[in-house]
C-alpha positions as CSV (number, residue, x, y, z in Angstrom):
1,X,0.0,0.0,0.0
2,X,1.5,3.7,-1.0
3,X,2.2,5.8,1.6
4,X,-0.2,9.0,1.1
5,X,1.0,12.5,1.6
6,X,-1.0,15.7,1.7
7,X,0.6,18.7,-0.3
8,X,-0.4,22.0,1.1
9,X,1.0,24.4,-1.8
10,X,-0.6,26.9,-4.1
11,X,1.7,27.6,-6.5
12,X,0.9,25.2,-9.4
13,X,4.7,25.9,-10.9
14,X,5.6,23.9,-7.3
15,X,3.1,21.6,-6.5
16,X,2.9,20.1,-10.1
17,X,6.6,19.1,-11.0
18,X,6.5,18.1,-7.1
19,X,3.4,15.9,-7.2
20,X,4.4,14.3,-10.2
21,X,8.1,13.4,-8.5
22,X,6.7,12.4,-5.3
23,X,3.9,9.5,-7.1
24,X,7.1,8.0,-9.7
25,X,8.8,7.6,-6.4
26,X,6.0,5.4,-5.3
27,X,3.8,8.0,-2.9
28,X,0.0,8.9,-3.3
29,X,-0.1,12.7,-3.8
30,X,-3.0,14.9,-2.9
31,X,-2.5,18.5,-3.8
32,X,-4.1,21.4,-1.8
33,X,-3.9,25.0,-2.3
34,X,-5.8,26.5,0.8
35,X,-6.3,25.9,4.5
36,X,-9.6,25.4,3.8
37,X,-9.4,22.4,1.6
38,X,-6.4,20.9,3.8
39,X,-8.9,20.9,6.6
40,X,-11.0,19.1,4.8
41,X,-9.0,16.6,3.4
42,X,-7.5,16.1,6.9
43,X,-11.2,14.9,8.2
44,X,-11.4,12.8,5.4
45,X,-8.7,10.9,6.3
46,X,-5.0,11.5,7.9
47,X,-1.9,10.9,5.7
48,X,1.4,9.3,6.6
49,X,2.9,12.7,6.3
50,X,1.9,16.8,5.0
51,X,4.3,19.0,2.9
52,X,3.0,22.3,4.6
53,X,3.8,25.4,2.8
54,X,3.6,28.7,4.8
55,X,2.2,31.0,2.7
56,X,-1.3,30.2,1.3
57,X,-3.9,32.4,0.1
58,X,-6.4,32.1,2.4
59,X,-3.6,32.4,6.3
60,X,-0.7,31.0,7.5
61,X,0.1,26.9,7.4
62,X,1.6,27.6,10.8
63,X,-1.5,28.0,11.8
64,X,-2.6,24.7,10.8
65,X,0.5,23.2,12.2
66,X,-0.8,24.1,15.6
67,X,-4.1,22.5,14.7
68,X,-2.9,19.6,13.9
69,X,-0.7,19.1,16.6
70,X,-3.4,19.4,18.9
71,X,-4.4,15.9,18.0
72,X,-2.0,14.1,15.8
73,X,2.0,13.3,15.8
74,X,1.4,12.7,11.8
75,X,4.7,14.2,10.6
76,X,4.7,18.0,9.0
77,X,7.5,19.5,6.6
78,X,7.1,22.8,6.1
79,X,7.7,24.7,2.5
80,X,8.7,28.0,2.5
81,X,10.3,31.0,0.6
82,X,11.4,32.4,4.0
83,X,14.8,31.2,5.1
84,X,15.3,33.7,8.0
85,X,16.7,31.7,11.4
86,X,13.6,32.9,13.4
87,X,11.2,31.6,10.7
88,X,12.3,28.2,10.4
89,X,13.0,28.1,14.9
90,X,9.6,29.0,15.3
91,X,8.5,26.3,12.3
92,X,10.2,23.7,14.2
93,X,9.1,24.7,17.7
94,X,5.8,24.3,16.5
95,X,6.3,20.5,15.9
96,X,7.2,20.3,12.1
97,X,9.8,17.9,11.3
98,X,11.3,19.4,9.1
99,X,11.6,22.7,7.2
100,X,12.8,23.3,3.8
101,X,13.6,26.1,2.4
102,X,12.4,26.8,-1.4
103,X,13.5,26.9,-4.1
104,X,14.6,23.1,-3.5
105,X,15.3,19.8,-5.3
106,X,12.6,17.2,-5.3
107,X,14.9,14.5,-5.3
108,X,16.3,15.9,-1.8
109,X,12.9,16.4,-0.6
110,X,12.0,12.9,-1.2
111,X,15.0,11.6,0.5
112,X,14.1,13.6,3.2
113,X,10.5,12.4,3.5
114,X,11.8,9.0,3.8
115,X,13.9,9.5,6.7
116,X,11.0,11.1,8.4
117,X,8.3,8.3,7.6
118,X,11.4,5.6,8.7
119,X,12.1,6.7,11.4
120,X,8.5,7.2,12.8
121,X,7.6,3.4,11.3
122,X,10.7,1.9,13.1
123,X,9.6,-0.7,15.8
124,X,11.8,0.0,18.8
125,X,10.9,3.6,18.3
126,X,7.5,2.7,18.8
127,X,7.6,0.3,22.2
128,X,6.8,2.1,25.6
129,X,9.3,2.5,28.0
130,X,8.9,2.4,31.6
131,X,12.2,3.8,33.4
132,X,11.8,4.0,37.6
133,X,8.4,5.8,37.9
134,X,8.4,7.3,34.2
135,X,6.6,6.1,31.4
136,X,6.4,6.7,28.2
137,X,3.9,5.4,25.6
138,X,5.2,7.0,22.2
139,X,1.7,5.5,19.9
140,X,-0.2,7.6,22.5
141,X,2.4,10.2,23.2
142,X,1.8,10.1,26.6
143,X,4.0,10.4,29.6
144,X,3.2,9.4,33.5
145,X,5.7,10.1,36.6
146,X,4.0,7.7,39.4
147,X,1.0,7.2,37.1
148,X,0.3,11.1,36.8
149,X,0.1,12.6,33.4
150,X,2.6,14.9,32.5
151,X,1.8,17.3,29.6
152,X,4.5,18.0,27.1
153,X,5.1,19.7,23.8
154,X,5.9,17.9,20.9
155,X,9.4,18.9,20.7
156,X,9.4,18.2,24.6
157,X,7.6,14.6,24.0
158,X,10.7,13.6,21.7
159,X,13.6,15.0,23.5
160,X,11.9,12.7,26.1
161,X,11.4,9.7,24.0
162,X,15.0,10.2,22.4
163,X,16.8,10.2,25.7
164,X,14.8,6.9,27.6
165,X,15.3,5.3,24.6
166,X,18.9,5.7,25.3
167,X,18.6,5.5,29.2
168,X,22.3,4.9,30.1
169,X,24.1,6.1,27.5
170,X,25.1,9.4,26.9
171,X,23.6,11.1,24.0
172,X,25.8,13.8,22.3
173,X,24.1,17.1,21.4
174,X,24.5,16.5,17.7
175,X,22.3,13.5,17.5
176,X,19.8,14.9,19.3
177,X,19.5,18.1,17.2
178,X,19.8,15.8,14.2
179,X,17.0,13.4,15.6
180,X,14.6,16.1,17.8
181,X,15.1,19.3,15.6
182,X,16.6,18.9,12.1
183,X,19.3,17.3,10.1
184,X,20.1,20.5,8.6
185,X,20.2,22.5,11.4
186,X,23.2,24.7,11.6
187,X,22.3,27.3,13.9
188,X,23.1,27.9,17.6
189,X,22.0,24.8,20.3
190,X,20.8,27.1,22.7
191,X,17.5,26.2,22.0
192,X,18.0,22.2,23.5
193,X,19.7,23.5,26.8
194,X,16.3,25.8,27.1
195,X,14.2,22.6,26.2
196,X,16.1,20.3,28.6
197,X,15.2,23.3,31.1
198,X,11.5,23.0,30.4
199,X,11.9,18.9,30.8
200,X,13.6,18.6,34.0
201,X,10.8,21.4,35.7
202,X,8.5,19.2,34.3
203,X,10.0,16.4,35.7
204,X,10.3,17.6,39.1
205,X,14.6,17.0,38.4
206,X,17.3,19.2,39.5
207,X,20.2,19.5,37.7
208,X,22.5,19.7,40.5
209,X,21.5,16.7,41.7
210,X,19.7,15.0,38.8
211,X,17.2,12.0,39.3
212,X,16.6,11.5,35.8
213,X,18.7,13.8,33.0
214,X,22.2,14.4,33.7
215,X,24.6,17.0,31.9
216,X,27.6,15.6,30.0
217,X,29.6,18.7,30.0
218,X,30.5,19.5,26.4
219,X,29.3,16.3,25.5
220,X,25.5,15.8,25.9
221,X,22.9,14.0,28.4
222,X,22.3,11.3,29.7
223,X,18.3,9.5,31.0
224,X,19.7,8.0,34.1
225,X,18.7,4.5,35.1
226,X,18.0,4.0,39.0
227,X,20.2,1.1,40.9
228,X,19.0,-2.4,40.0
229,X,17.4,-1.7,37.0
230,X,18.4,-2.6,33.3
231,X,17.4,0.4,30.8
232,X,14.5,0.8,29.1
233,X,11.5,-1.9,29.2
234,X,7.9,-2.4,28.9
235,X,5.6,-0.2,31.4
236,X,4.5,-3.1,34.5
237,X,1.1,-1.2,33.8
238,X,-0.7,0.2,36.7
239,X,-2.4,-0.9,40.2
């Protein structure tokens, strides 16, 4: 079965060469070109991933970005003609996976989408994990400390998941912008020592005298695994 993937774009010039490369490399395309009719192709049915472009005629696609996100993990790249630093931060903060930057090469694109959609379909990337009293169910993205929800953004959620699914090992601050942000990024990593911020408060951890993420000076972090445990497993489930 194809994978489908919605194209938000209204510029015909873009959407058609783009549509036509993205179905000879095996994908069913549907092409947008308003918030309106993405809306209502999204109720019809979800897709395995949407090629969001920013500017549309009828609002923003950041717009629907949040929407989405509200209910759904389904993965968003985001198209755009704006390649200022802020632009594509606040793209990624609001939970798109990726952000390209037009003009661009389909056959990049596609590359790109592939990565995405693998490593969302992988297997071990999809198994909870239960850690002390944390667990983490990424097919609900959910996340319990002692069995009490704790509510995270999506770029929060898979800091999270990337570092439990590591518990014990340090993981360096490339991979994590490469795996939580973008593979492209090559701005400042400011913006993961705020977000490991955010995560420990949320946590309850200090980072003085960490229970759960520890700092790997000039190095990266680490999910730490309490005494007598063995790293990640299956949640025990609850009562």
């Amino acid at each position: 079965m194809r994978l489908r993937i919605l194209l938000v774009e209204d510029e015909e010039t873009i959407s058609e060469p783009l549509a036509g490369h993205l179905a000879r490399e095996g994908f069913q395309v549907e092409v947008v070109p308003t918030l309106a009719q993405a809306r209502s192709a999204l109720e019809r049915e979800m897709p395995d991933l949407i090629l969001l472009d920013l500017m549309l005629p009828d609002g923003d696609g950041r717009d629907l970005a949040k929407e989405i996100r509200r209910s759904s993990d389904v993965p968003i790249v985001m198209l755009t003609a704006r390649g200022e630093e802020i632009d594509r931060v606040l793209g990624l903060e609001l939970g798109a996976d990726d952000y390209v930057v037009k003009p661009f090469s389909a056959r990049e694109l596609s590359a790109r989408i592939r990565a995405i959609l693998r490593r969302g379909r992988s297997p071990e990337r999809r198994s909870p994990i239960q850690i002390g009293d944390i667990s983490l169910d990424p097919g609900a993205r959910t996340v319990t400390k002692a069995g009490e929800p704790i509510e995270l953004t999506p770029r929060e959620f898979d800091l999270l998941h990337l570092l439990m699914a590591n518990a014990g090992r340090v993981v360096r601050r490339e991979e994590i912008m490469d795996e939580v942000w973008d593979p492209h990024w090559f701005g400042p990593t400011k913006t993961l020592d705020v977000h490991i911020s955010w995560l420990r408060r949320k946590l309850g951890d200090d980072a003085h005298e960490p229970r759960y993420i520890a700092t790997v000076r000039g190095v990266g972090f680490r999910f730490l695994v309490p005494e007598g445990t063995e790293g990640p497993g299956e949640p025990t489930g609850s009562g």
